[in-house]
C-alpha positions as CSV (number, residue, x, y, z in Angstrom):
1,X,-6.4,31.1,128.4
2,X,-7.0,31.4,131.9
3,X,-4.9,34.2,132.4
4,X,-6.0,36.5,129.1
5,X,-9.6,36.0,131.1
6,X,-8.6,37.2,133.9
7,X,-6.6,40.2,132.1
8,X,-9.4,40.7,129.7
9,X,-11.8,40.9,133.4
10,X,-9.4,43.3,134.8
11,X,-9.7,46.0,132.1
12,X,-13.2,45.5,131.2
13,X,-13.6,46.1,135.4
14,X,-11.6,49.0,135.5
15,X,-13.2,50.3,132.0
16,X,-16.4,50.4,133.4
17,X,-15.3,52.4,136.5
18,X,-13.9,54.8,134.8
19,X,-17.4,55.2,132.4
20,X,-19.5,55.0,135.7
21,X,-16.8,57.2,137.7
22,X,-17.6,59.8,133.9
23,X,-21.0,59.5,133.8
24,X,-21.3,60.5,137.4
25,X,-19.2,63.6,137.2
26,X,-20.6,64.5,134.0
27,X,-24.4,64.5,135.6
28,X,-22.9,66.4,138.9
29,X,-21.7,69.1,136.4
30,X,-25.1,68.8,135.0
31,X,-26.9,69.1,138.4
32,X,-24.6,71.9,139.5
33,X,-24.9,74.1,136.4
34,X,-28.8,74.0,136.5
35,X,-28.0,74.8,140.4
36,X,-26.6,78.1,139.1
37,X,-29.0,78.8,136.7
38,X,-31.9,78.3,139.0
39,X,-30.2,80.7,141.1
40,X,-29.3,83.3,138.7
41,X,-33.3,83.0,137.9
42,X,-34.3,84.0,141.5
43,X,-32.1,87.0,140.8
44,X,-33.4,87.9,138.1
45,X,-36.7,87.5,139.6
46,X,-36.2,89.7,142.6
47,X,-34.6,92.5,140.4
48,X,-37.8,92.1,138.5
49,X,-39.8,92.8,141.3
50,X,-37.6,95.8,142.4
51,X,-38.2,97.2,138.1
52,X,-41.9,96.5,138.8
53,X,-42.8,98.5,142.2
54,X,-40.7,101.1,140.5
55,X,-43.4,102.6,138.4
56,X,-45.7,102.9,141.4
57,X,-43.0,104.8,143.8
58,X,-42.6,107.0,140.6
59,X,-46.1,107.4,140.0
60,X,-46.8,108.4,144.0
61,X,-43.6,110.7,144.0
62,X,-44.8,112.4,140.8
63,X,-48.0,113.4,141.7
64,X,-46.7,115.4,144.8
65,X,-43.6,116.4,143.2
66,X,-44.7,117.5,139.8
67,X,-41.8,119.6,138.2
68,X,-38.9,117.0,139.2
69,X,-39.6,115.6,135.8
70,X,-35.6,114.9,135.1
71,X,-35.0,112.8,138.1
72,X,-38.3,110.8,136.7
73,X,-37.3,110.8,133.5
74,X,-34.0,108.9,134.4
75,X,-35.9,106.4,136.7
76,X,-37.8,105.7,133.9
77,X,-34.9,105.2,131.3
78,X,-32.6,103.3,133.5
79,X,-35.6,100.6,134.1
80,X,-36.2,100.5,130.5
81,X,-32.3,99.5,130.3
82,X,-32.7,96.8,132.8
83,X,-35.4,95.4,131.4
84,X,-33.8,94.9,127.8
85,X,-30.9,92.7,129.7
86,X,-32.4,89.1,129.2
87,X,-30.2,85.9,129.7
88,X,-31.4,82.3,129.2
89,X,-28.4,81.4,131.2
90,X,-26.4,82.4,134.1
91,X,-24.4,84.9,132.0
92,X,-20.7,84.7,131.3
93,X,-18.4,87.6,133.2
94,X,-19.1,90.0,130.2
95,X,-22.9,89.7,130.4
96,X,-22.8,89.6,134.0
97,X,-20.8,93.0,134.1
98,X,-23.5,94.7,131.3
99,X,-26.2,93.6,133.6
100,X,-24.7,95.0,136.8
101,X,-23.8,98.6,135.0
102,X,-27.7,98.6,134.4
103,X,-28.8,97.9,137.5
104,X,-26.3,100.7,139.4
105,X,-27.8,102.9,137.1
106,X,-31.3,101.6,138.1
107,X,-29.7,102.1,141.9
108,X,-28.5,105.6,141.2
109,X,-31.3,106.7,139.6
110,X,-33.6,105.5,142.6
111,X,-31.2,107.2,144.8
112,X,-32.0,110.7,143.2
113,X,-35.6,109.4,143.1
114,X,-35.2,109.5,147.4
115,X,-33.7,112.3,147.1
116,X,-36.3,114.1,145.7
117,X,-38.9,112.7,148.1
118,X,-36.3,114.5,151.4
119,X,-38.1,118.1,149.7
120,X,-41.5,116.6,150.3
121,X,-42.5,115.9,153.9
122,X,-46.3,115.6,153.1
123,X,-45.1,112.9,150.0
124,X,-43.4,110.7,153.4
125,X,-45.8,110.6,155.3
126,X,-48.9,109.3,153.2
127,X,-49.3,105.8,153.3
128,X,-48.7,104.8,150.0
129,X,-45.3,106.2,149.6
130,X,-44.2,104.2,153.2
131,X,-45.6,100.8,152.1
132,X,-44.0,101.2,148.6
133,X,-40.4,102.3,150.1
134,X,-40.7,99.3,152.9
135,X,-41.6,97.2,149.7
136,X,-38.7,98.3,148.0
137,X,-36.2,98.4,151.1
138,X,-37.3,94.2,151.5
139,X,-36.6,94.0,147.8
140,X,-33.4,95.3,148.2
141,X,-32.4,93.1,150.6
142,X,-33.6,90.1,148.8
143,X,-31.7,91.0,145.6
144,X,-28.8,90.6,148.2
145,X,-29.9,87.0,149.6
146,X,-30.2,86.1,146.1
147,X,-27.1,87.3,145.2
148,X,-25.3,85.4,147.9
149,X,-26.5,82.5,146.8
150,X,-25.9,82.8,143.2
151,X,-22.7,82.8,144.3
152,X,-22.7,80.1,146.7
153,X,-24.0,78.0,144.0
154,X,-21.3,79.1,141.5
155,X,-18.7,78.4,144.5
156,X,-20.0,74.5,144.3
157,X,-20.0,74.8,140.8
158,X,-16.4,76.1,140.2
159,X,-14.9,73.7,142.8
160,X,-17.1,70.6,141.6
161,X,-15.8,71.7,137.9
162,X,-12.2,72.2,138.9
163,X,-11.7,68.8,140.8
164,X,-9.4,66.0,139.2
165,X,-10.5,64.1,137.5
166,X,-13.7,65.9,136.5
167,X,-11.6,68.9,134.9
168,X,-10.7,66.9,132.4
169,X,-14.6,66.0,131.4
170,X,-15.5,69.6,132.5
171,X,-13.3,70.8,129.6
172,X,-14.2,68.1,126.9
173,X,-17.7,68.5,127.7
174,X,-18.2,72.3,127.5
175,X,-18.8,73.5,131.3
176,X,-16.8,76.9,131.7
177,X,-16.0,78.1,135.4
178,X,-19.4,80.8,136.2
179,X,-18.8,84.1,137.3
180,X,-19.6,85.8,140.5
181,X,-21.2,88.6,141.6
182,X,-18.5,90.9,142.3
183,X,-18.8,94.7,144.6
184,X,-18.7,97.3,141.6
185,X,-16.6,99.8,142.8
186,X,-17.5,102.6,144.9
187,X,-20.1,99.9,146.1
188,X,-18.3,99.9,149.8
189,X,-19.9,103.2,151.0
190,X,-23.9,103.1,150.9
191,X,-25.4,105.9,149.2
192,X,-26.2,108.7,151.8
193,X,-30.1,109.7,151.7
194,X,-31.5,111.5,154.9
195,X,-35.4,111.3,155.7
């Protein structure tokens, strides 16, 4: 009887590792995913900013430039676009590539926007326009801070996920690898606008 103790010790020991060993990976997983989604909130958020200031830039480029209305006209429809994109989540790679598409054409559109302003040299010099393009340049760099660490966080994520054993709850569980933020293409050469 002794010995059927001591076996019956041995797998209730190593059965309770294992739960322990699951229950910690599984609340890692947890952690990590809300990790990412926190982080795909602060990009959302800063590409919210970006759609917000954009109505003032237009509205102080329009009123010196007032038969460009095209070039507004797309501003305004490409931020309408972005702003019907609205994920609970960190999207999955499809969602994440919709989203992207609507923000180049948010980019592009803001491009033509600058380049509109290049024919007005009174419209760069007032005030208003400089603080709302230096508003929108530190935007645009914090949409890429954000980015990178979206990414960083999905890197932790998709390693944490991957790992043996924890693959194996990963896939029971539900948690899919994330997707990254990837250079849409075309994206290596900056846009040229001269002031």
């Amino acid at each position: 009887m002794g010995k059927g103790l001591i076996g019956c010790g041995v797998i209730a020991v190593i059965a309770l590792v294992l739960v322990v060993s699951a229950v910690g990976s599984y609340n890692t997983l947890v952690e990590l995913d809300e990790g990412v989604d926190n982080a795909w909130s602060q990009v959302e958020n800063v590409y919210q900013r970006r759609a917000d200031l954009i109505p003032n830039l237009v509205a102080t480029v329009k009123g010196a430039a007032e038969f460009e209305k095209d070039t507004f006209t797309q501003v305004v429809e490409a931020r309408a676009k972005v702003g019907q994109i609205n994920f609970e989540s960190a999207p999955d790679a499809a969602q994440l590539q919709q989203f992207e598409a609507a923000q180049s054409q948010l980019s592009s559109a803001l491009s033509r926007l600058l380049v509109v302003v290049e024919k007005y040299p009174e419209l760069k010099a007032t005030e208003a326009f400089r603080d709302l393009q230096a508003q929108l340049e530190g935007t645009e760099n914090r949409i890429s801070v954000e980015r990178k660490r979206f990414n960083d966080a999905t890197l932790v994520y998709n390693k944490t996920r991957r790992r043996f054993p924890t693959v194996l709850l990963a896939s029971l569980m539900g948690f899919d690898d994330k997707p990254y933020f990837e250079a849409v293409p075309g994206a290596e050469e900056p846009p040229k606008v001269e002031f």
